[in-house]
N, C-alpha and C positions, 0 to 999 in steps of 0.2 A: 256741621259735624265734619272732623278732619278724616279721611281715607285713611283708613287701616288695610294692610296688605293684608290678605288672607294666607295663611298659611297652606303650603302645597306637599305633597309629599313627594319624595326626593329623594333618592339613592345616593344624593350629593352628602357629605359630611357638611356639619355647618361650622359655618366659623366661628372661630371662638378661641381660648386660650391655651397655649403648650397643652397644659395639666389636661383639658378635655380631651384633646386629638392623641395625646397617649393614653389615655384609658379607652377610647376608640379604639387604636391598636393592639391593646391590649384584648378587648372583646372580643375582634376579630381573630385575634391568636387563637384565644379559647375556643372559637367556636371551629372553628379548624381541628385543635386538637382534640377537641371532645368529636369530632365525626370521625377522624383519626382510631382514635377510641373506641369506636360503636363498631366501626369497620372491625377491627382487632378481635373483639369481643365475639362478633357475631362469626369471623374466621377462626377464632377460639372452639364458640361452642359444634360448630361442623365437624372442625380436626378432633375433637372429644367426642361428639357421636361417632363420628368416624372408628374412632380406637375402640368405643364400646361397644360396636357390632362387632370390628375384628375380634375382640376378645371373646363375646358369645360365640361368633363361629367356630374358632378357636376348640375352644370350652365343647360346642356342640359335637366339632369332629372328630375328639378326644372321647367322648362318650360315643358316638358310634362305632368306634375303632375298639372299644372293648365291650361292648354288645356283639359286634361282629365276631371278635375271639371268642366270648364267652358262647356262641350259637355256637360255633365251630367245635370249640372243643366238647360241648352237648351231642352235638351230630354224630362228630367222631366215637364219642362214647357209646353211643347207641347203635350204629354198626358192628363195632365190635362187641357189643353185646349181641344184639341178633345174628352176628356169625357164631359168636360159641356155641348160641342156643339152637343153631342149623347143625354144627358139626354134632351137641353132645343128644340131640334127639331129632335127627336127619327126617325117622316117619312122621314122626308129632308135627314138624315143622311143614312138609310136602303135602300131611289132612290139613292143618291149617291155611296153604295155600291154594289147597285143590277147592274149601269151602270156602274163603273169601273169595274167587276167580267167579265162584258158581254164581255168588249172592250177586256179586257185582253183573252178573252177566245178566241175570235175572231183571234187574233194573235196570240196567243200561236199554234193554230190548220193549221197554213198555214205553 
């Protein structure tokens, strides 16, 4: 029986014709470009997470900041109603604070 080489694996290109070793090169482009690619993509989808948290925080701060007006200007309403109602019934208002002061002391002391 005649010796047949065994084939070995090999990082080496084999040899062979033009037309081969240019689609050789050609693979290896692609495969370049496509890692090229994945990189892109995958820095793609970060800078788009990225923008879409900015945009909820965004969005979130924007809702806080008219919560926070809208308390305020409740607040404000409400002082100035419990000062008219101090000014337009000054006794009503003084038994009211004299019994809440009481209750609360009451409980506070147990």
């Amino acid at each position: 029986m005649p010796h047949v080489p065994r084939a070995t694996k090999s990082r080496r290109r084999p040899q062979g014709p033009a037309g081969f070793d240019a689609i050789l090169d050609e693979l290896a482009g692609l495969r370049r470009d496509s890692a090229r690619l994945m990189e892109q993509m995958k820095t793609g989808a970060i800078d788009g997470a990225s923008e879409t948290a900015q945009s909820l925080i965004s969005q979130l701060n924007e809702r806080a900041s008219e919560l926070y007006e809208n308390m305020s200007d409740r607040s404000e309403r409400s002082v100035q109603a419990i000062s008219r109602q101090v000014e337009e019934q000054p006794i009503t208002s003084l038994l009211v604070a004299f019994t809440v002061g009481m209750i609360a002391g009451r409980l506070l002391s147990r």
